[in-house]
N, C-alpha and C positions, 0 to 999 in steps of 0.2 A: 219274698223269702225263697230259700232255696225246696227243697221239696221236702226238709221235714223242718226247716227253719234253725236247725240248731246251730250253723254253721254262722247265722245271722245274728241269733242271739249269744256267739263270744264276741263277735266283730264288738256287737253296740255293748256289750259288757264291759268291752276291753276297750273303746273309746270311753264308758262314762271313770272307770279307774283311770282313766287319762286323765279325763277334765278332774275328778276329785285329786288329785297330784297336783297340778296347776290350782285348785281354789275354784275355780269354772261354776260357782251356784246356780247362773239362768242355767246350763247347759244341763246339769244337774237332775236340779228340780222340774226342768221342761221334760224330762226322761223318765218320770215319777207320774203316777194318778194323782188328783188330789188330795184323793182321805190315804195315800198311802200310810203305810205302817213300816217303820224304820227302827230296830234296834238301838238304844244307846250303850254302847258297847264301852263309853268312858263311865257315866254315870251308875250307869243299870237302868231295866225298864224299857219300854218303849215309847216312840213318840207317834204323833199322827197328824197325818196334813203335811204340806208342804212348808208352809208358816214353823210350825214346831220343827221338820227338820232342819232350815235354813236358822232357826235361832240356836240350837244345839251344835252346829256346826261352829257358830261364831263365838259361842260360849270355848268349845274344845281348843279350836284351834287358836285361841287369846291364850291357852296353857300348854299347851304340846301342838307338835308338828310330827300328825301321822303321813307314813305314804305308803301305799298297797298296791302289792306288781302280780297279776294274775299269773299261776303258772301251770294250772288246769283247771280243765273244765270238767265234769260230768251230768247226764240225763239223770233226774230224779224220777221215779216209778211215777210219781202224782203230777208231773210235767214240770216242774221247776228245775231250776239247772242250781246247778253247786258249781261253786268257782273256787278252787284251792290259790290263797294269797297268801303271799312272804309278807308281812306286816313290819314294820320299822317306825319306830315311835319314838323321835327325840325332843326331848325338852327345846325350849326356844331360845337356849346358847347352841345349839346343836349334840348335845350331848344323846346319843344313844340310851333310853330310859328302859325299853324291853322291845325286843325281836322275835319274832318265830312267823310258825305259817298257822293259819286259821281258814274256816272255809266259811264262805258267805253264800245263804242256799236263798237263790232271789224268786220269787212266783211275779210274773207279768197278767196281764189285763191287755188283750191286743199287742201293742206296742209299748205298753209302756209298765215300768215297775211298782207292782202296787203293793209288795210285801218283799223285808228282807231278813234272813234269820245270820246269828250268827253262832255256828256250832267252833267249840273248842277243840 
């Protein structure tokens, strides 16, 4: 990591909004702690584990087709970073169902993402 690491955590942020764009699960979930804790931000609530997010993803994406393009980052006081995303959510004819931006405020564990919130 660079020397306060932030610069590291958009890169790998901004690859995992890659692979969730593509569908990428291993890539994913390898990028995730175990008991992580993952908003469901279609249903409500959240889930936990890897297992729970991997089955929520499959449920979602069987009824809409999200895709999230980071277009800021910032440092959270408590050390998590916030990533402001353009969010684009079309039905599975492709139809545009709701758009805007939302910010996903993610907490890491070493390297990897063990909590992620989603503020409106």
């Amino acid at each position: 990591m660079g020397p306060d690491g932030f610069e590291d955590r958009q890169r790998q942020l901004t690859d995992l909004y890659a692979a969730f764009n593509r569908r990428d699960v291993p890539a994913l979930l390898a990028a995730m702690t175990p008991d992580v804790a993952w908003p469901n931000g279609w249903e409500g609530g959240t889930v936990h584990g890897r297992d729970a997010v991997r089955e929520y993803w499959t449920r979602q994406w069987a009824q809409i087709d999200p895709t999230v393009e980071p277009v800021g980052f910032a440092r959270e006081d408590d050390g998590r970073v916030a990533v402001t995303v353009h969010q684009v959510v079309r039905d599975l004819a492709g139809a545009i169902v709701a758009e805007g931006t939302v910010t996903h405020v993610c907490r890491f564990a070493g390297d990897l993402v063990s909590e992620m919130e989603i503020r409106q």
